[in-house]
C-alpha positions as CSV (number, residue, x, y, z in Angstrom):
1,X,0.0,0.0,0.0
2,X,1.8,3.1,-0.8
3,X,1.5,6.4,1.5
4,X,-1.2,8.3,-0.2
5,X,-3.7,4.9,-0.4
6,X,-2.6,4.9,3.8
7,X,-3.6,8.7,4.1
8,X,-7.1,7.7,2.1
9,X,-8.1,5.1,4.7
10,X,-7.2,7.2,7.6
11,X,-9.9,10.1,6.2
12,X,-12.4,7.1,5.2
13,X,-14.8,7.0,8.7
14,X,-14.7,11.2,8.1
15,X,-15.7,10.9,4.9
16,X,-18.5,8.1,5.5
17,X,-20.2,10.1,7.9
18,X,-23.0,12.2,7.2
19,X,-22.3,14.9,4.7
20,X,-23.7,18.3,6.6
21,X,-21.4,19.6,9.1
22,X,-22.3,20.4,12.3
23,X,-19.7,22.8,13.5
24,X,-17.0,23.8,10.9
25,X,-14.7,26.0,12.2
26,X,-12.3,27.9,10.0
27,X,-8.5,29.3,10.6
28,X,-5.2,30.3,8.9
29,X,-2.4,33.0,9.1
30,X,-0.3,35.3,6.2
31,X,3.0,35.9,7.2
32,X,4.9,38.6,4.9
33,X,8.5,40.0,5.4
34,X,11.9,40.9,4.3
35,X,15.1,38.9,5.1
36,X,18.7,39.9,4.7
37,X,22.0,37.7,4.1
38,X,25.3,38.5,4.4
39,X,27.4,35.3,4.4
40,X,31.2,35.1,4.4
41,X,31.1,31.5,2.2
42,X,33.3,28.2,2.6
43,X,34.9,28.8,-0.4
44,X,36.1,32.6,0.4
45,X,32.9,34.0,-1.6
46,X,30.9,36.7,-0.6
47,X,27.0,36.7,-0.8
48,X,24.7,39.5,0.1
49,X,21.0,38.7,-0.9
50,X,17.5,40.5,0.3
51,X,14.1,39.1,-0.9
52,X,10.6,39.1,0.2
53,X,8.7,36.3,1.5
54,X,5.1,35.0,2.2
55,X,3.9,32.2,3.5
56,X,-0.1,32.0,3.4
57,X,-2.2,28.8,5.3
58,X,-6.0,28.4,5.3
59,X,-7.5,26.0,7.3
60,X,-11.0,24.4,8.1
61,X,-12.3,21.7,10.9
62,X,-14.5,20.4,11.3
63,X,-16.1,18.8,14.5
64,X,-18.4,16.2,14.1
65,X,-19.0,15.5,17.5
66,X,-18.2,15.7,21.1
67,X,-15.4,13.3,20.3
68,X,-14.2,13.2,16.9
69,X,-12.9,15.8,14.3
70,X,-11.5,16.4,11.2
71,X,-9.0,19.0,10.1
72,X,-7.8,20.3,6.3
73,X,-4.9,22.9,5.7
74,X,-3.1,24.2,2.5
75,X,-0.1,25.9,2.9
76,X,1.8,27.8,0.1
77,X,5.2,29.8,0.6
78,X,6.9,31.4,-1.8
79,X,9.4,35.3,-2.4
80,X,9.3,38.2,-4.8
81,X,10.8,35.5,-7.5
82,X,8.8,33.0,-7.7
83,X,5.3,32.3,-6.3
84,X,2.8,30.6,-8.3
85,X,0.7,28.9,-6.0
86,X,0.6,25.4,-7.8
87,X,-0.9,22.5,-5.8
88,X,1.4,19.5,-5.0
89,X,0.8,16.7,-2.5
90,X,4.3,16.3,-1.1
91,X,4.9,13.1,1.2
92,X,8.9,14.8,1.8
93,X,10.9,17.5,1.8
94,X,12.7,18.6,-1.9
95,X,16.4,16.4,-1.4
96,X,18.2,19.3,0.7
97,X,16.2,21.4,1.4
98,X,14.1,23.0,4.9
99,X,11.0,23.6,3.1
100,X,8.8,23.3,0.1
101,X,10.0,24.4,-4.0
102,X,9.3,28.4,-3.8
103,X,5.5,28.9,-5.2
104,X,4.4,25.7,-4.1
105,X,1.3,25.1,-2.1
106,X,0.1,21.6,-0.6
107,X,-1.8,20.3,2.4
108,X,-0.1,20.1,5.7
109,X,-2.6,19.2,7.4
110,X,-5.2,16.8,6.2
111,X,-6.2,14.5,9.7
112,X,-8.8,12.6,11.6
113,X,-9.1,13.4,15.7
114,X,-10.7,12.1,18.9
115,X,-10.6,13.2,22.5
116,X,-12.7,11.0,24.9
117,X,-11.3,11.3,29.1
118,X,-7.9,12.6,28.8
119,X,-7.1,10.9,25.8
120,X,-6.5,12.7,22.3
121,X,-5.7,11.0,19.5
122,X,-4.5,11.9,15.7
123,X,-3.8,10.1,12.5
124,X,-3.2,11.5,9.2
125,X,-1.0,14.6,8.7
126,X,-0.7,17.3,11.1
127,X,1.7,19.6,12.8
128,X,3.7,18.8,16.3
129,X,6.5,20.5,17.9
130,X,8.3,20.9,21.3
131,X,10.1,24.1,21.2
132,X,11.8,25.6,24.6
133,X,9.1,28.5,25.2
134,X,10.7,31.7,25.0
135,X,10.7,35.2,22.8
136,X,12.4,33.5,20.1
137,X,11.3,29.8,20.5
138,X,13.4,26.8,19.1
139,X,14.1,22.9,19.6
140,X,17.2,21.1,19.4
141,X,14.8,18.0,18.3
142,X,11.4,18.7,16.9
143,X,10.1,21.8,15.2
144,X,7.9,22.0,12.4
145,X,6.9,24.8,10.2
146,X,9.2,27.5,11.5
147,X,10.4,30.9,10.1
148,X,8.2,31.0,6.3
149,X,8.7,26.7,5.9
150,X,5.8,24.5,5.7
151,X,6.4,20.8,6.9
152,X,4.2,18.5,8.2
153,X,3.8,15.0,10.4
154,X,2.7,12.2,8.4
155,X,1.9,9.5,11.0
156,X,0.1,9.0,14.0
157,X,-0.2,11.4,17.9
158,X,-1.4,10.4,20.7
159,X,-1.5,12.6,23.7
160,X,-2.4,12.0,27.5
161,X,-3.2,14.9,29.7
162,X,-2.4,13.6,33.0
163,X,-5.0,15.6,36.0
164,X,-1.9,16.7,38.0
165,X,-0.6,18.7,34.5
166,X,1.7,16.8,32.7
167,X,1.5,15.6,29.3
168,X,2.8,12.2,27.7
169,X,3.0,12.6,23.4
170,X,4.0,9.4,21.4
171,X,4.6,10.3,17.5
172,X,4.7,7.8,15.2
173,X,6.2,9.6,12.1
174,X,6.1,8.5,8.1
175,X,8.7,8.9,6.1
176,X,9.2,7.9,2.6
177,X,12.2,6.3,1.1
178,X,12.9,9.7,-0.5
179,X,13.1,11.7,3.0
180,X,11.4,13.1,6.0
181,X,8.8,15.9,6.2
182,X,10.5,17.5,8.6
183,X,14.4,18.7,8.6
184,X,16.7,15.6,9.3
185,X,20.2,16.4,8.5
186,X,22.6,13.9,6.6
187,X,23.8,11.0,6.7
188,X,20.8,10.0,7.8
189,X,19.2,8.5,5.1
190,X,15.8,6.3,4.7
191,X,15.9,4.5,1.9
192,X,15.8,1.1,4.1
193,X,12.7,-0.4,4.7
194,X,12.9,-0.4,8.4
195,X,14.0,3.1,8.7
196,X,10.7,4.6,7.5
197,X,8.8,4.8,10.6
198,X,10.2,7.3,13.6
199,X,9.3,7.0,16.8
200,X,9.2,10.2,19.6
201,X,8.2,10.3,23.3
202,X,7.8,13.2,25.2
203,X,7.0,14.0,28.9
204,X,6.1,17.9,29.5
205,X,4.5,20.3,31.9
206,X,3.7,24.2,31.2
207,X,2.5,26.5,33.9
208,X,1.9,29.8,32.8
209,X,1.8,31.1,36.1
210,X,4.5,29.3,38.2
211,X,8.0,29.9,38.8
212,X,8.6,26.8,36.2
213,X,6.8,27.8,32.9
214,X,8.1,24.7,30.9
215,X,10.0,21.1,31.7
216,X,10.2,18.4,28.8
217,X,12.3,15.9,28.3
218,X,11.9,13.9,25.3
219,X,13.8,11.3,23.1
220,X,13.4,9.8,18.8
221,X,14.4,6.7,17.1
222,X,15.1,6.6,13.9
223,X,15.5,2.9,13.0
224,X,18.5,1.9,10.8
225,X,18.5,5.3,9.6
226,X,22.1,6.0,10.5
227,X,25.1,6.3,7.8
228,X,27.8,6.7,10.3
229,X,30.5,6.3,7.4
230,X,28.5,8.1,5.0
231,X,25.3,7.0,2.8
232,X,27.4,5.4,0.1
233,X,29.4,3.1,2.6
234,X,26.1,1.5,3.1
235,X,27.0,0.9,6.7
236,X,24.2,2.1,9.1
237,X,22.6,1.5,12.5
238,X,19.6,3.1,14.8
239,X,20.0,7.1,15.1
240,X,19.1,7.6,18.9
241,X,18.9,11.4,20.5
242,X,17.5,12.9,24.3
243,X,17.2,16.2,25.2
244,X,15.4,18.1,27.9
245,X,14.3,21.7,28.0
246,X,13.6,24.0,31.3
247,X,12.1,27.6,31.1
248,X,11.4,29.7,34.5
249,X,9.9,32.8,35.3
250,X,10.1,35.7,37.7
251,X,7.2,38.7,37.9
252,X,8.8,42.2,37.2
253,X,7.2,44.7,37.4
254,X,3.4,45.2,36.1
255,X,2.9,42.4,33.4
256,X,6.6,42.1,32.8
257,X,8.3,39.0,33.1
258,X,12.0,37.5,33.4
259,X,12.1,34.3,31.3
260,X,15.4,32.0,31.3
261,X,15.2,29.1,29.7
262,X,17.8,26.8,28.9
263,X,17.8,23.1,26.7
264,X,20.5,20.3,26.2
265,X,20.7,17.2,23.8
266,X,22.8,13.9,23.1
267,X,22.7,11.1,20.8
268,X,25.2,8.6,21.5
269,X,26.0,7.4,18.4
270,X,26.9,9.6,15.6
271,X,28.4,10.0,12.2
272,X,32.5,9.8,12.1
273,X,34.4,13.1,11.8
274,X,35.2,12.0,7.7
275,X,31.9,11.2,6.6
276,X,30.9,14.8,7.9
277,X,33.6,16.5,5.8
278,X,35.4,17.3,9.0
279,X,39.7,16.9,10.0
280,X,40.2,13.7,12.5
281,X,40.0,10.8,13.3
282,X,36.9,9.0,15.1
283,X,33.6,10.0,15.7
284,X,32.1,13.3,15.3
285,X,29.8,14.5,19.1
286,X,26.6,14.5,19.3
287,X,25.6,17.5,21.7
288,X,23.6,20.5,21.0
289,X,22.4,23.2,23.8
290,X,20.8,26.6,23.9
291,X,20.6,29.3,26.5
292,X,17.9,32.1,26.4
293,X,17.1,35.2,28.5
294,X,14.2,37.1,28.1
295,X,11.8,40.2,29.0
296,X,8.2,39.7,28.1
297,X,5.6,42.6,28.2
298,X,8.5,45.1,28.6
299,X,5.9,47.6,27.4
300,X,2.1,46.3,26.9
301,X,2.4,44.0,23.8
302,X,6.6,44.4,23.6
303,X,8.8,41.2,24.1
304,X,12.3,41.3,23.7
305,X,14.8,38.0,24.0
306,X,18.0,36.6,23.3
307,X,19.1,33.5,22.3
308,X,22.6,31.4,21.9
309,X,23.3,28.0,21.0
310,X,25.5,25.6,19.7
311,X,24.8,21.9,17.5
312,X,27.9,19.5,17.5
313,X,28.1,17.8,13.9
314,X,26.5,14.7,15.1
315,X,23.4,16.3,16.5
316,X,21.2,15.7,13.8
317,X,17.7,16.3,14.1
318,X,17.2,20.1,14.5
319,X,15.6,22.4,12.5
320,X,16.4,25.8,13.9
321,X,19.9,25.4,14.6
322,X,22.2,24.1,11.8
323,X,25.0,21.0,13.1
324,X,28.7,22.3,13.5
325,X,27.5,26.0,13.8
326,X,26.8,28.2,16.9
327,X,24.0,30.9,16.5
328,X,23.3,34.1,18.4
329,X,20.2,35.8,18.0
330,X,18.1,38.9,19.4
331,X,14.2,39.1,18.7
332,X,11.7,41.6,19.5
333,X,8.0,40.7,19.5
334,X,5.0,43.4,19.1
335,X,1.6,42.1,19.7
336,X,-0.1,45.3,17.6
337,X,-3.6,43.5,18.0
338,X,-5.0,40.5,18.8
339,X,-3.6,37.7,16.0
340,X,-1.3,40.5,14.7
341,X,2.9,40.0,15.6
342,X,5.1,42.4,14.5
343,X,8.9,41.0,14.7
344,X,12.2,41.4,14.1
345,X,15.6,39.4,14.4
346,X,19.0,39.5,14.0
347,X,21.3,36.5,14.1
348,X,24.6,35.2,13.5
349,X,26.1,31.8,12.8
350,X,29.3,30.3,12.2
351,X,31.0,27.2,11.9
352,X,32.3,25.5,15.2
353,X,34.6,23.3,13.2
354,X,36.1,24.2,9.9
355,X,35.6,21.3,7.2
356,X,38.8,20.1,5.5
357,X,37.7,21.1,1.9
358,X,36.7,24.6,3.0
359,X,39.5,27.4,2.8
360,X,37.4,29.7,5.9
361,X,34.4,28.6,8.3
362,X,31.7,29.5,7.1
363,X,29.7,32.9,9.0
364,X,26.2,34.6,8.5
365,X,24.6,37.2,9.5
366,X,21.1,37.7,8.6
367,X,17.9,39.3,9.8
368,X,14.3,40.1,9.4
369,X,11.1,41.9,9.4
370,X,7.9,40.5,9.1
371,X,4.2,40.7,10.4
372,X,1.8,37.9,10.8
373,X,-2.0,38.1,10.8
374,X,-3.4,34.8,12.4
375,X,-7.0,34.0,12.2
């Protein structure tokens, strides 16, 4: 049965029910901004590039009943080049790339739910993330659709919402022999059979009005996914990775808050130092952290936050941060209305290792503007 036939039969008991809705709701966001590059290159070129971006998602669900739902998105993303707004079901990520071909649209959403007790319960394709909440939010092990990027889940979440607070996610996430929908950085690679399926666990508690706004600790395995000598070596075994995020928060003064926050990660087994283009001998490490300090509603509406981290060259399952490069970022939020956010970042990364064919580390320094209506 191939992927699309699977998605069919997890929309069949939606699309067998009766055919009025009882409740649809609708929702979506436009996101439209500016971003700047100035990179000093690998190979001792200079780039300096400025285009305009917009990423546009409409959504509708609808809820058949007390229990069960169904939800449909399209997503399309594109710049002041190229944006034609053609319709493609993708089941991965283009080869290389963080997000969809430039103009193209396609559903990232498309899923059948049902919450009975404390259970809830989703199969199809959705969004899930676990990002260290802060100004400028970001995961060292599962974000989805950041920045203007659509990806997606293909698979199956459940959730249980324990009464004391905490929450217990298990994904079980498609991919296709052609890639993930979501950012996994090379060598892993999935063309084996048994490496299709990931699984994720997380345990997490937010408290929006306690000292400890956010612990989470969660951990993925990607079955015989691994290429430790590089994909063409052929040799390959289990990519394994655990991290844990904490965020706290002290009152200021008014509304204001101090947030800290703070997230480490490890997989045990990584790629060697050659098959990552690196000088030595051995195996490359796997850590990754991030730090982040924080004001929130220094002003009615204004946020303000700072982030640093750094991703070892064997870390390779985040999005947000790129392996064998540090980043340092500042981020100020404006809430101009309800479902409006006016932002704008600044950020530098650079290599933490130079690779042997490169004559410089690579080092960027971007930023942008954007505003986002959400519905």
């Amino acid at each position: 049965m191939n992927h699309k036939s699977w998605l069919g039969l997890a929309l069949l008991p939606v699309l067998s029910t009766a055919a009025s809705a009882q409740d649809i709701n609708f929702s979506g966001d436009l996101r439209l901004g500016v971003v700047g590059l100035d990179r000093d290159d690998r190979n001792g070129q200079q780039v300096d590039d400025t285009e305009v971006n917009l990423r546009v998602r409409a959504g509708a669900q609808w809820n058949i009943s007390d229990v069960y739902s169904a939800k449909a998105r399209v997503a399309v993303t594109g710049n002041d080049s190229d944006f034609n707004g053609d319709l493609k079901f993708y089941t991965e990520l283009p080869a290389g790339s963080s997000n969809i071909e430039a103009g193209d649209m396609t559903f990232d959403e498309l899923f059948v739910r049902a919450r009975y007790g404390n259970w809830e319960h989703r199969v199809g394709r959705f969004q899930y993330q676990n990002r260290l909440d802060v100004v400028a939010s970001k995961s060292m092990s599962r974000t989805s659709s950041n920045s203007w990027n659509v990806h997606w889940t293909d698979g199956l979440h459940s959730r249980y919402r324990a009464d004391n607070g905490w929450q217990y996610n298990f994904v079980l996430d498609y991919s296709t022999d052609e890639g993930a929908s979501l950012v996994r950085r090379g060598p892993i690679n999935y063309r084996a059979s048994d490496s299709r399926v990931t699984y994720y666990a997380s345990v997490d508690k937010a408290d929006d009005d306690g000292l400890f706004l956010q612990r989470s600790v969660d951990v993925t395995v990607i079955p015989s996914a691994l290429y430790y000598n590089g994909v063409a070596a052929g040799d390959r075994t289990d990519y394994v990775a655990f991290s844990g995020r904490l965020a706290m928060q002290w009152a200021l003064r008014g509304e204001s808050r101090f947030v800290a926050g703070a997230e480490i990660a490890h997989a045990p087994d990584t790629p060697t130092l050659a098959a990552m283009g690196l000088p030595g001998l051995g195996d490359s490490d796997g850590n990754a952290w991030q730090v982040s300090v924080n004001i929130t509603d220094v002003a009615p509406g204004h946020s303000i936050g700072l982030v640093h981290g750094e991703n070892d060259a064997g870390w390779l399952l985040s999005t947000d941060f790129t392996n064998n490069m540090s980043l340092t970022e500042i981020r100020w939020n404006w809430q101009t209305l309800p479902g409006h956010l006016f932002q704008i970042r600044v950020r530098e990364r650079e290599d933490l290792v130079q690779r042997s064919s490169a004559v410089r580390k690579r080092k960027d320094i971007d930023y942008f503007v954007r505003y986002t209506i959400s519905l």
